[in-house]
N, C-alpha and C positions, 0 to 999 in steps of 0.2 A: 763368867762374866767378861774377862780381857779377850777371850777366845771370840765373842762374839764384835767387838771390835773392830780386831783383826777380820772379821768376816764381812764388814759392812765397809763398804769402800765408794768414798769420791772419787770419781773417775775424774772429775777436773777440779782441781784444789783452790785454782784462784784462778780470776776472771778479773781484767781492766774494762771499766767504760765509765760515760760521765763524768770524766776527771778522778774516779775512785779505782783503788786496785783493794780486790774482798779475798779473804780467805774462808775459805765454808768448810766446817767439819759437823759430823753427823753419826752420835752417839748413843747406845742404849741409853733409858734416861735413870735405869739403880747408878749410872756411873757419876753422876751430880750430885748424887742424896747426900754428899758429906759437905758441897757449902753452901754457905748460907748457914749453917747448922750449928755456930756457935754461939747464936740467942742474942747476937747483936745485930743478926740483919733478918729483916721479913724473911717468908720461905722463898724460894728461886718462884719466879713466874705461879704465885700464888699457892705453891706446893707441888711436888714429883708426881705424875700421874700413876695410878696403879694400871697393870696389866702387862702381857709379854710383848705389847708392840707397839711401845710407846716409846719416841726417841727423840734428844736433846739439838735442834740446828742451831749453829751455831756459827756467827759471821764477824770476822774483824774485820776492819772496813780502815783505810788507811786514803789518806790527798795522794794521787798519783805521782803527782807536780814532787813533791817535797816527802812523801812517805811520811809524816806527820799522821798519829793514830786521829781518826773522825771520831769523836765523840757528840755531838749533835745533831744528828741525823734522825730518821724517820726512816726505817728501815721497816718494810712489809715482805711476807716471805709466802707464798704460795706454791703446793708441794703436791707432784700428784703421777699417778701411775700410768703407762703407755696407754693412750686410749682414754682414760678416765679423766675427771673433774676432779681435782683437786681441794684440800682446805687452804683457807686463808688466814692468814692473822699478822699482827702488829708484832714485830720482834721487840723487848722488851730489853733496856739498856744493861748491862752486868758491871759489877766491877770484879774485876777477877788480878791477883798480883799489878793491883795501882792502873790495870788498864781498861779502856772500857771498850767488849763485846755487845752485840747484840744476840738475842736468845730467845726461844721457844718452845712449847713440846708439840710432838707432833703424831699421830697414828700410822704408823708404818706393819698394813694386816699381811706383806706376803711378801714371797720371791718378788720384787718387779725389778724395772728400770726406771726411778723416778724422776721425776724434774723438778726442778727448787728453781723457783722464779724470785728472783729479788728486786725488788723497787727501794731505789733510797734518793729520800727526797733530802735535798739542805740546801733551802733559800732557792733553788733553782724553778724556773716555770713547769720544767714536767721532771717527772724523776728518772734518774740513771734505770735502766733496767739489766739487769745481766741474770743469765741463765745457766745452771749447773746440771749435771748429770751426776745421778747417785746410784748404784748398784746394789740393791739391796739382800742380801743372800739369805735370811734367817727367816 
């Protein structure tokens, strides 16, 4: 399970724009199944998906300006393989050690190069957009 991990790599860890600086990390998703799990919080993003290629994105999102963590955002994450159409969805707020993430699970079926699009709106007329590159080896 950490072996796999280790094999799945952001090539760009954090990206600034919009006034927001993101951290993006991109995990199998057995590796979440322990929170939310002690029967006082819902399950994570409505429960763990079953299968071998399903995996957890995951964005902390911070004020440029002041490094202040962003908690009120509207963060949309759009993920998809060189050439291909991608899925889309709303990332879903976390509290994780008193902070708040934003979160999703995702279908990752192959070797690719994928791209993780994020849009985060907050209060602004259009949303920040920044784009990651993820290496998917598994």
């Amino acid at each position: 399970m950490w072996v796999d991990a280790a094999i799945a790599q952001v090539i760009e860890q954090s990206k600034t724009a919009g006034g927001f600086k993101v951290y993006l990390g991109v995990v199998p998703a057995e590796i979440v199944k322990g929170l939310g799990a002690a029967g006082k919080e819902p399950p994570m993003h409505g429960g763990i998906p079953e299968g071998a290629h399903e995996y957890h994105v995951v964005a902390a999102v911070f004020d440029a300006a002041t490094g202040a963590r962003v908690s009120d955002a509207v963060v949309t994450a759009e993920v998809s393989g060189l050439g291909l159409s991608g899925s889309r969805k709303k990332l879903e707020p976390m509290q994780i050690a008193g902070t708040t993430t934003y979160g999703g699970f995702f279908n990752l079926p192959g070797f690719d190069l994928y791209t993780v699009k994020l849009a985060i709106e907050r209060g602004a007329a259009s949303p920040a957009v920044l784009e990651f590159r993820y290496g998917h080896r598994r």
